[in-house]
MDTraj code that builds the backbone (N, CA, C; nanometers):
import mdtraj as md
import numpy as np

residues = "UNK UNK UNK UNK UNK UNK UNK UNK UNK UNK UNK UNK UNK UNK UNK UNK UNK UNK UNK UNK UNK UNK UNK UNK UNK UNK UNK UNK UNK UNK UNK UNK UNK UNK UNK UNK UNK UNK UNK UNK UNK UNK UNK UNK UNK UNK UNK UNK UNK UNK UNK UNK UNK UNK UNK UNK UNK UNK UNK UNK UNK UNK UNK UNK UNK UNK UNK UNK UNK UNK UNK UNK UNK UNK UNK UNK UNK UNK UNK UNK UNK UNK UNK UNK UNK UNK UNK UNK UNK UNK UNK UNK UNK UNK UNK UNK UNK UNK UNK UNK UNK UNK UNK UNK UNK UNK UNK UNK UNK UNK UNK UNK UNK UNK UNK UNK UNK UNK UNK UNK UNK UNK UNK UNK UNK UNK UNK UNK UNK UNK UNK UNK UNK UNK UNK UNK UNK UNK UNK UNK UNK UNK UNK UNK UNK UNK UNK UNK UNK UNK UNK UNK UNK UNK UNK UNK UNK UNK UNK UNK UNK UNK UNK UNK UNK UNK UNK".split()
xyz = np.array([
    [13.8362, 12.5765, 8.1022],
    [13.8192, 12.5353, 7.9646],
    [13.9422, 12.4596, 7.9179],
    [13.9563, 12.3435, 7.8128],
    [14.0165, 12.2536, 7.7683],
    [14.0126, 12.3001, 7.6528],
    [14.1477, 12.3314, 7.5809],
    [14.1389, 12.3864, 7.4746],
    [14.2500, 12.3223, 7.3785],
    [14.2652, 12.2555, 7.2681],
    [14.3492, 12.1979, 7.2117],
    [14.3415, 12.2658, 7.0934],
    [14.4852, 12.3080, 7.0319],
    [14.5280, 12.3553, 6.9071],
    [14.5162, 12.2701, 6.8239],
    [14.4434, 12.3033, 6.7112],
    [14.4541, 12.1505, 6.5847],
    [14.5102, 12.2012, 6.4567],
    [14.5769, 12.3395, 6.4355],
    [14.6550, 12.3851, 6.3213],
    [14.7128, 12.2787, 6.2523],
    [14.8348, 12.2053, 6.3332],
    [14.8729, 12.1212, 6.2041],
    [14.8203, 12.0006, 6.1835],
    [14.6559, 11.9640, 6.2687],
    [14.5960, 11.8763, 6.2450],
    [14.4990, 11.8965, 6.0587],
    [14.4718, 11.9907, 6.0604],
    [14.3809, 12.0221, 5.9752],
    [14.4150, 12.0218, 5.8470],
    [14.6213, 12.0939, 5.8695],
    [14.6578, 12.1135, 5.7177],
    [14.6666, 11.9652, 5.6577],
    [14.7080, 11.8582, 5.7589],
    [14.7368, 11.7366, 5.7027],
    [14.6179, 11.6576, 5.7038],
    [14.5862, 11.5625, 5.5828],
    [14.4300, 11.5105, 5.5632],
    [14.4353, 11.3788, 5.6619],
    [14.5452, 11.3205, 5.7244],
    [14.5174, 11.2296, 5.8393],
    [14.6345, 11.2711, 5.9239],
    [14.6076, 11.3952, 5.9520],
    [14.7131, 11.4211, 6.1098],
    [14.6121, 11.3695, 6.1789],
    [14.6514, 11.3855, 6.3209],
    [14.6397, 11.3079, 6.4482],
    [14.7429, 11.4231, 6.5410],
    [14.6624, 11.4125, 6.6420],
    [14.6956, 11.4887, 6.7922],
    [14.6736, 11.4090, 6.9047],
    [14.7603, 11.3220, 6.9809],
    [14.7668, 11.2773, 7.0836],
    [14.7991, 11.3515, 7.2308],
    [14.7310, 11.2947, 7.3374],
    [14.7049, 11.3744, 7.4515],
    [14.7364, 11.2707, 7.5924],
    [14.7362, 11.3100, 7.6566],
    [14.7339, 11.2647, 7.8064],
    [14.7627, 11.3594, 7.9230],
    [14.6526, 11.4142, 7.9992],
    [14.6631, 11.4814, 8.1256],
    [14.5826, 11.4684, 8.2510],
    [14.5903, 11.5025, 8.2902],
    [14.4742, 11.5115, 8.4520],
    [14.4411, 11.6392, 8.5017],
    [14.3132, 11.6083, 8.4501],
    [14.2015, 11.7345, 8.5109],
    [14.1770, 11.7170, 8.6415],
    [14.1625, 11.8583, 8.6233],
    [14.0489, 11.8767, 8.7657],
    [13.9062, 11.8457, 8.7913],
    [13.8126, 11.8514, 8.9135],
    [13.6697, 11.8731, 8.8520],
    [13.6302, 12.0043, 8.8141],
    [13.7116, 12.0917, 8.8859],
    [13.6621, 12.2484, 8.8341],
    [13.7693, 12.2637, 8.7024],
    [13.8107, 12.2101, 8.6303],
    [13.8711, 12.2596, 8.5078],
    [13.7312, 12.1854, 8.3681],
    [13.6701, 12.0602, 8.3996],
    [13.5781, 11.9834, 8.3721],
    [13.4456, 12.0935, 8.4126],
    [13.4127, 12.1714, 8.4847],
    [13.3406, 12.2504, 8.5594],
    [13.2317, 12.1440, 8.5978],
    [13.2516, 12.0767, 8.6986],
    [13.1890, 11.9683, 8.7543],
    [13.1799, 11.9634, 8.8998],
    [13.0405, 11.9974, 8.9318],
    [13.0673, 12.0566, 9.1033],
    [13.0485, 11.9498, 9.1830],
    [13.0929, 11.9439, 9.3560],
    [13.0202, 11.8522, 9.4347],
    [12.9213, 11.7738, 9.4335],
    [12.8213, 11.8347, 9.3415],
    [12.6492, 11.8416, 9.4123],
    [12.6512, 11.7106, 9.3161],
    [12.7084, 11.7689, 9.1842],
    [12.6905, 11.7056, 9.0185],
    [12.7458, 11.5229, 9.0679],
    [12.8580, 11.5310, 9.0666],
    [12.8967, 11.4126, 9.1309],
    [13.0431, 11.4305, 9.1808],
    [13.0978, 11.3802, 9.3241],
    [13.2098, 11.3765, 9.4221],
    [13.3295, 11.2824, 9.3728],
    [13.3952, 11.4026, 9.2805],
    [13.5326, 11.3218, 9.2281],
    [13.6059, 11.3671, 9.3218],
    [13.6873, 11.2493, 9.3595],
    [13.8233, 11.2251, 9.4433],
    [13.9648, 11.2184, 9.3613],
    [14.0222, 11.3444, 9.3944],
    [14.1553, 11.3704, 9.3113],
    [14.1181, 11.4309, 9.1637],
    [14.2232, 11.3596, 9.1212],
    [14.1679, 11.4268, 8.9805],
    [14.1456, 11.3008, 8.8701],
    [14.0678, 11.3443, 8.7322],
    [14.0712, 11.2722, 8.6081],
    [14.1574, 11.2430, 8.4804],
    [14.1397, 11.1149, 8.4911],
    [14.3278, 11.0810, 8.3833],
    [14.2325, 11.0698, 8.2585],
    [14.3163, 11.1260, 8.1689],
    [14.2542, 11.1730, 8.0230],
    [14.3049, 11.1561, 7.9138],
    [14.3095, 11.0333, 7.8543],
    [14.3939, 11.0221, 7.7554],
    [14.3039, 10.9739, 7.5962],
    [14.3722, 11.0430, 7.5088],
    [14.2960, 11.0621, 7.3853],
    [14.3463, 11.1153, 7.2468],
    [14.2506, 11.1448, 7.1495],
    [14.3411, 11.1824, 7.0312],
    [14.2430, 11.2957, 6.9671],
    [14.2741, 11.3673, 6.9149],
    [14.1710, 11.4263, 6.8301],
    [14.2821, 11.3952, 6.6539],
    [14.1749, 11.3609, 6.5582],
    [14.2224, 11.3578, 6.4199],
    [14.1578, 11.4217, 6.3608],
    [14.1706, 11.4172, 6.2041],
    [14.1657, 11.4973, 6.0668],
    [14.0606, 11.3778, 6.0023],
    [13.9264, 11.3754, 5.9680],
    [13.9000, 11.2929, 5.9016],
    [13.8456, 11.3053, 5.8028],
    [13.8676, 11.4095, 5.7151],
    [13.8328, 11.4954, 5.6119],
    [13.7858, 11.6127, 5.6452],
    [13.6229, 11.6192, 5.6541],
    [13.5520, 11.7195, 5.7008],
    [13.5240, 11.7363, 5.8017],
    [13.5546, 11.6814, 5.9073],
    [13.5674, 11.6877, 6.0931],
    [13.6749, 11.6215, 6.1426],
    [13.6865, 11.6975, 6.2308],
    [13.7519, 11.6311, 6.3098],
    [13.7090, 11.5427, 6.4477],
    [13.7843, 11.4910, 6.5152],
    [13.7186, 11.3060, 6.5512],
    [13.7928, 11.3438, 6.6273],
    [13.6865, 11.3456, 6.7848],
    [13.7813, 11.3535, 6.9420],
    [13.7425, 11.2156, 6.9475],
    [13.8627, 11.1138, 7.0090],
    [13.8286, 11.0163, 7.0979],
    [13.9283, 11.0435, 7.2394],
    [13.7967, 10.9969, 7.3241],
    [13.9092, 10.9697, 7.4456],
    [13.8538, 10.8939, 7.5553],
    [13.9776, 10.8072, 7.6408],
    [13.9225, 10.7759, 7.7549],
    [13.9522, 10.8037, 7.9095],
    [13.8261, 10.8354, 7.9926],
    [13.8477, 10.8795, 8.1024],
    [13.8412, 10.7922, 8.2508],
    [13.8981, 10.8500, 8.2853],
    [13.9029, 10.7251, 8.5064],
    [13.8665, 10.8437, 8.5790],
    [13.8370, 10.7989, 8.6314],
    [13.8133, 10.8872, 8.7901],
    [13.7639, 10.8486, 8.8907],
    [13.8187, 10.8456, 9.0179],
    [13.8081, 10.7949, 9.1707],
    [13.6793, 10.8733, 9.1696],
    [13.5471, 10.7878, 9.2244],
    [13.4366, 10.8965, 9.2591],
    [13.3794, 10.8252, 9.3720],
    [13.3318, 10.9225, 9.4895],
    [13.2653, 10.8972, 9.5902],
    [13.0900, 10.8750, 9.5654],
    [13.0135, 10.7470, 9.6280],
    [12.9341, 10.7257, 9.5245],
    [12.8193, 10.6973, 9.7177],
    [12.7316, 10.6904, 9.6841],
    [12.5839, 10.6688, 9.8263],
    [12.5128, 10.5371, 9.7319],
    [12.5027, 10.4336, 9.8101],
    [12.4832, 10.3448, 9.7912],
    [12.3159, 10.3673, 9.7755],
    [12.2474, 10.3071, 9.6137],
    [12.1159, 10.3371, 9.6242],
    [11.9873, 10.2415, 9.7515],
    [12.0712, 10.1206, 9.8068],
    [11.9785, 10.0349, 9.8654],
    [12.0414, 10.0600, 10.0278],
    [12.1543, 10.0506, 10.0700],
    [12.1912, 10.0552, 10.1877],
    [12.2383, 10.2025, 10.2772],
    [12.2820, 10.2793, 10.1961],
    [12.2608, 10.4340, 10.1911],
    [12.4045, 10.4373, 10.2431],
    [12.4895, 10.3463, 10.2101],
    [12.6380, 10.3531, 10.2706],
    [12.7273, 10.4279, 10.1493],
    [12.8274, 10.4849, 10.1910],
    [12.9214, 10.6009, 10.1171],
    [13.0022, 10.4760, 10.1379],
    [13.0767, 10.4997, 9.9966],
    [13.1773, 10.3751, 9.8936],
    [13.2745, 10.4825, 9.8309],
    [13.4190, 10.3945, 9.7806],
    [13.4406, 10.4995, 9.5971],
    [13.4361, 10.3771, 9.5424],
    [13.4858, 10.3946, 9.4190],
    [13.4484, 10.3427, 9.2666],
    [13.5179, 10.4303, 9.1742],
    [13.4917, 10.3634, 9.0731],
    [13.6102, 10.3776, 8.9502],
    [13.5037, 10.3963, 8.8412],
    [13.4837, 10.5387, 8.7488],
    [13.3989, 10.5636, 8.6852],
    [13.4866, 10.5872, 8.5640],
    [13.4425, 10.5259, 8.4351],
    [13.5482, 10.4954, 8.3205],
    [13.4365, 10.5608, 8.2120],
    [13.4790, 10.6779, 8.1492],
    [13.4026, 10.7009, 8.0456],
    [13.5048, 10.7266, 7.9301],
    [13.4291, 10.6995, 7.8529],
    [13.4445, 10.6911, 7.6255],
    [13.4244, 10.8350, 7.5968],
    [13.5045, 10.9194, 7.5047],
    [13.4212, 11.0084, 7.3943],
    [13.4786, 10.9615, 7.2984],
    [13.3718, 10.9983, 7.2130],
    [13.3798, 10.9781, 7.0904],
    [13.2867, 11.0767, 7.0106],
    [13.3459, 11.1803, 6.9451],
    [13.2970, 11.3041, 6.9354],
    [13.3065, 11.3520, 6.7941],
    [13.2609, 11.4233, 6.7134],
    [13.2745, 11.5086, 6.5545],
    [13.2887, 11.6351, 6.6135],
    [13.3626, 11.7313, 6.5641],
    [13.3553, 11.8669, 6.5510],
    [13.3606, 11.9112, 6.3959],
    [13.2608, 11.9816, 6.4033],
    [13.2199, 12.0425, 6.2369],
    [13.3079, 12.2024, 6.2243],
    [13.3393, 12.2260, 6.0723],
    [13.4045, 12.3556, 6.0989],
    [13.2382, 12.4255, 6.0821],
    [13.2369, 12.5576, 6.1605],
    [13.1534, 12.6397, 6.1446],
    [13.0723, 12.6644, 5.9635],
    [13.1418, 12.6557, 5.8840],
    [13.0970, 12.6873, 5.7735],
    [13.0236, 12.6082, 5.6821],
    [13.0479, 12.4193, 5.7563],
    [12.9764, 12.3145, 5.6883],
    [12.8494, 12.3574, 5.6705],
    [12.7699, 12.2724, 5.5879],
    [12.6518, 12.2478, 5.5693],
    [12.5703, 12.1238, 5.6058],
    [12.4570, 12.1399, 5.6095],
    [12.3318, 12.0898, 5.6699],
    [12.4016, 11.9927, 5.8703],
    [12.4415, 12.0851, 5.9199],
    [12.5173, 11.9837, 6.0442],
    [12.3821, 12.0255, 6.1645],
    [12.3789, 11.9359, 6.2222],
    [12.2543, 11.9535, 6.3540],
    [12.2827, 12.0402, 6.4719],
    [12.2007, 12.1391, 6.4450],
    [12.2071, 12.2028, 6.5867],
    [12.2992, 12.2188, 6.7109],
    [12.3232, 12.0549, 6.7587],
    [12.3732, 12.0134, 6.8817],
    [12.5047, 11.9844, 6.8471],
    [12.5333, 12.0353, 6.7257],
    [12.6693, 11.9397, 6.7342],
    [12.7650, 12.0472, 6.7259],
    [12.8787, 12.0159, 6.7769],
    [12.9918, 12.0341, 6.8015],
    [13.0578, 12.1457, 6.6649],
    [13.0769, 12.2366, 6.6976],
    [13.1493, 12.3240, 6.6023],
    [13.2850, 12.3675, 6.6109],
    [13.3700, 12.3975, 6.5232],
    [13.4752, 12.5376, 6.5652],
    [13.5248, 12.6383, 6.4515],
    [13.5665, 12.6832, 6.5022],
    [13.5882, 12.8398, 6.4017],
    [13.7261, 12.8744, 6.3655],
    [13.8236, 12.7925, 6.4516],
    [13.9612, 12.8795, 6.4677],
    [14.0609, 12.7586, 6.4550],
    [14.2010, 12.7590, 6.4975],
    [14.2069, 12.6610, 6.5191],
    [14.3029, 12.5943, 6.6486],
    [14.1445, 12.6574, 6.7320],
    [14.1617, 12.5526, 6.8689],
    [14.0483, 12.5593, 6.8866],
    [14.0235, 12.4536, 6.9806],
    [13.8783, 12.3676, 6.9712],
    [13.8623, 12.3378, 7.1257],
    [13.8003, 12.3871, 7.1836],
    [13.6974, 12.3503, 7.3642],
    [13.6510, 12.2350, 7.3105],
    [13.7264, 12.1209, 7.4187],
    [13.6901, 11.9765, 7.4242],
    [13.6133, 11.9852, 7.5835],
    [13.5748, 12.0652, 7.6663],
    [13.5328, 12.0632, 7.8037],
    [13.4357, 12.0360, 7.8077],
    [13.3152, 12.0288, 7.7031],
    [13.1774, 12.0258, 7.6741],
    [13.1379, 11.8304, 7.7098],
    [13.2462, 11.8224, 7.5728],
    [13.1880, 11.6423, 7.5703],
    [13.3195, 11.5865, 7.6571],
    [13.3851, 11.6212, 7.6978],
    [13.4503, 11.5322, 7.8422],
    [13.3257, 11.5051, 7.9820],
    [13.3169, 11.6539, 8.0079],
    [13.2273, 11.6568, 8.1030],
    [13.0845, 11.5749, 8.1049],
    [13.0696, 11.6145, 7.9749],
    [12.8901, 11.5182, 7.9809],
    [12.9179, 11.3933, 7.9500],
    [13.0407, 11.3265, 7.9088],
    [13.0863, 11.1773, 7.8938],
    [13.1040, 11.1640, 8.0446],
    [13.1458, 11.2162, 8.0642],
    [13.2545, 11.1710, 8.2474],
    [13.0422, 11.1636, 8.3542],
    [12.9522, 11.2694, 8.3288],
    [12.8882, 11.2453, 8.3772],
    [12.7187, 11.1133, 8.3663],
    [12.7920, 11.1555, 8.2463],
    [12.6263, 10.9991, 8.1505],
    [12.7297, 10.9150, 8.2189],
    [12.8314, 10.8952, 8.2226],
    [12.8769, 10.7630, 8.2865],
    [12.8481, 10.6657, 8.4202],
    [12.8454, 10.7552, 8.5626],
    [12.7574, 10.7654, 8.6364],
    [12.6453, 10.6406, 8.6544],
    [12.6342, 10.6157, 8.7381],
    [12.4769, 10.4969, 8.6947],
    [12.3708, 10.6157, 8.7651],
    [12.2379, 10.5579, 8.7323],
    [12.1728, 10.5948, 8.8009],
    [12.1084, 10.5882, 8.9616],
    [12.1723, 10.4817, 8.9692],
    [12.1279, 10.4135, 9.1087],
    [12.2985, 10.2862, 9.1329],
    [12.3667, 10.3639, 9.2032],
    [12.4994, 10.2959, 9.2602],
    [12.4967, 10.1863, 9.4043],
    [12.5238, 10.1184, 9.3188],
    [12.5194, 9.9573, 9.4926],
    [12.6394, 9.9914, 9.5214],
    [12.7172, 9.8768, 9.6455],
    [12.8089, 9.8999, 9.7327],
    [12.8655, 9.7807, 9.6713],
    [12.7891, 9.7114, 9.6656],
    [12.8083, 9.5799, 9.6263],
    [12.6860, 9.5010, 9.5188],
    [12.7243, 9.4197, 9.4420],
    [12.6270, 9.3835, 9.3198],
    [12.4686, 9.3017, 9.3904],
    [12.5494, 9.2304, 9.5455],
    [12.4227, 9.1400, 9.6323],
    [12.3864, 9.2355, 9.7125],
    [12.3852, 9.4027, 9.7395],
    [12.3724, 9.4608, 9.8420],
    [12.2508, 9.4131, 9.8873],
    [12.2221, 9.3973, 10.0187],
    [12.0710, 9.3426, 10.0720],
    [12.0007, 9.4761, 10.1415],
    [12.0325, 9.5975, 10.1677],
    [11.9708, 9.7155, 10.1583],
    [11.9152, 9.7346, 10.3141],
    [11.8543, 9.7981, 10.3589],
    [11.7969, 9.8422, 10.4620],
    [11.6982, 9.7594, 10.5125],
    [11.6673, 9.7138, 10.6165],
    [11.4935, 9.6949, 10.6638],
    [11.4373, 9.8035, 10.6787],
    [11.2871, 9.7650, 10.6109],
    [11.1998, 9.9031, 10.5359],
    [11.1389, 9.9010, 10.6888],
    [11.1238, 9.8068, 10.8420],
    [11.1131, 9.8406, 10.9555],
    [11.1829, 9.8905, 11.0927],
    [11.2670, 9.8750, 11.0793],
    [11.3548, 9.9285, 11.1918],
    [11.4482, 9.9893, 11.1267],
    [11.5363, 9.9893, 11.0393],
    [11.6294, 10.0371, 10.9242],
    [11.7802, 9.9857, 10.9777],
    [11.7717, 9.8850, 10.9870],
    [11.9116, 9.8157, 11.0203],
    [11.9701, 9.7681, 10.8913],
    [12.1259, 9.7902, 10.8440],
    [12.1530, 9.7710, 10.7345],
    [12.1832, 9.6205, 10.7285],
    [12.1040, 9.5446, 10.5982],
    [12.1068, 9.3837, 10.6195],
    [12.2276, 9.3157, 10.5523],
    [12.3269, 9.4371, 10.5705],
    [12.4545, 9.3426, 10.4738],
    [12.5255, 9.3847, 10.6297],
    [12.5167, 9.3671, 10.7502],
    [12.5865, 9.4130, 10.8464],
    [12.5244, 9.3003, 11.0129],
    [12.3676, 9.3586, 10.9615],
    [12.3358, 9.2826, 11.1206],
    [12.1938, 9.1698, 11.0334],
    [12.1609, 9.1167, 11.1298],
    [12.0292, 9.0638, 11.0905],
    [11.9349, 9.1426, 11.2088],
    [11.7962, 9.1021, 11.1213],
    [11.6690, 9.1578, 11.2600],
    [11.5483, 9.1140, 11.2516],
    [11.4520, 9.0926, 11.3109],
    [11.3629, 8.9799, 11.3150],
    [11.2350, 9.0376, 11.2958],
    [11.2135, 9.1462, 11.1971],
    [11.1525, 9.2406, 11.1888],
    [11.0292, 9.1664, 11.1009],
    [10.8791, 9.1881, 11.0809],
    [10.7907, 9.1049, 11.0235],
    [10.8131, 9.1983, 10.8867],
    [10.8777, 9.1462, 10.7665],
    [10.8410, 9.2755, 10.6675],
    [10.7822, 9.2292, 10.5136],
    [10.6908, 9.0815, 10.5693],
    [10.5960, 9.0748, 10.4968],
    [10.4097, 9.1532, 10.5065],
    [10.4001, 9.2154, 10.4175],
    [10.2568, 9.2842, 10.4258],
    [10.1816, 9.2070, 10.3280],
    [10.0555, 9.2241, 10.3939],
    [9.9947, 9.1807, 10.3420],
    [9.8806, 9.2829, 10.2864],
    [9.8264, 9.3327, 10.1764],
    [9.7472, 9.4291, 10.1394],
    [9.6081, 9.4245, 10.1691],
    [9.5805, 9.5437, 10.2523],
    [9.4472, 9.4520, 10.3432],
    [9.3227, 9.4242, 10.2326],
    [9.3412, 9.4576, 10.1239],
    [9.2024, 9.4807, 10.0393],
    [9.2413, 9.2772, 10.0177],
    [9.3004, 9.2583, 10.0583],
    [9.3025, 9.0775, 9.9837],
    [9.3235, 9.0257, 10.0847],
    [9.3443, 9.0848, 10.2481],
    [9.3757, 9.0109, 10.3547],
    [9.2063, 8.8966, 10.3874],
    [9.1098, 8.9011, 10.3206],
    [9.0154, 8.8197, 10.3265],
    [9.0085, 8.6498, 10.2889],
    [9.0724, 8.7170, 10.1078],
    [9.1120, 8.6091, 10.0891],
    [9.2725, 8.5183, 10.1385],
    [9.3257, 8.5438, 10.2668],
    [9.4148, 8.4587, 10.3053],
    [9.3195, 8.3724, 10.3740],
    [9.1767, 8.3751, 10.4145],
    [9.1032, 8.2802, 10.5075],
    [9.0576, 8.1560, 10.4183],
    [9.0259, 8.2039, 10.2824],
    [9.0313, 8.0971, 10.2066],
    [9.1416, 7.9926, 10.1722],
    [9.2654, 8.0623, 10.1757],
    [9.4044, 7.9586, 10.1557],
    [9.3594, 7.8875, 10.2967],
    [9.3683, 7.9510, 10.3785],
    [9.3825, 7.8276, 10.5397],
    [9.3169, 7.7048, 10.5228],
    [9.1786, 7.7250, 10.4576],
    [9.0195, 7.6303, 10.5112],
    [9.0555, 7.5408, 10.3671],
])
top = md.Topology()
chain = top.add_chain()
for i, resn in enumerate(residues, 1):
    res = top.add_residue(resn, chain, resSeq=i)
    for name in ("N", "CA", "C"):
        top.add_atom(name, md.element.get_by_symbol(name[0]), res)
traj = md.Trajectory(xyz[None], top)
């Protein structure tokens, strides 16, 4: 858990708390499976006073080991995520469900690091922006060899009408 004191943020109506450290993935509680950070995450940020919340911003790096979605080749990459966050004191009114509370005054920032550091992520990671991906017939990777593989199909319900293109 990531826990920052904001006492003399709160008494003053625009204090400010500046930060910079490097996490872990298990301090982030962010496992292997989730996604393969290499080393650790540089974390630099502020939490302020902005009347009635307080305002995490921060930005994150991290070396991550990434499987290429078309060629299936293992890469790293440089995954850069934003927060930008409200924390409500417990006692406000009408605040949503999902959002961010605290009670005391220190405040667990581990919540929205982690789910920033992971929405960041793509869904589908290339090696490269032209990756040319696998042949869907022999599976030779086409950013490496070429192969003379036929890997046009033709769908047989219309293979009739190719006799009409010929004639």
């Amino acid at each position: 858990m990531i826990k920052v004191n904001v006492a003399e943020i709160k008494e003053r109506l625009v204090g400010q708390k500046t930060f910079a450290f490097d996490l872990t993935p298990e301090e982030l509680e962010i496992s292997s499976s989730e996604t393969e950070i290499l080393g650790t995450v540089r974390t630099e940020g502020s939490i302020s006073n902005a009347g009635d919340v307080l305002l995490l911003e921060v930005t994150m790096s991290a070396q991550v080991q990434r499987t290429c979605g078309r060629c299936l080749k293992e890469f790293t990459a440089v995954t850069k995520a934003e927060v930008l966050e409200k924390f409500y004191p417990t006692s406000a009114d009408n605040i949503e469900k999902d959002a961010f509370v605290y009670d005391s005054d220190v405040i667990d920032i581990t919540v929205p690091l982690r789910e920033s550091l992971l929405l960041a992520e793509p869904l589908q990671a290339l090696c490269q922006e032209d990756c040319k991906g696998l042949c869907p017939v022999c599976g030779v990777n086409l950013n490496e060899e070429t192969c003379n593989c036929e890997t046009k199909t033709i769908d047989p319900r219309l293979a009739a009408l190719k006799q009409f293109i010929k004639n």
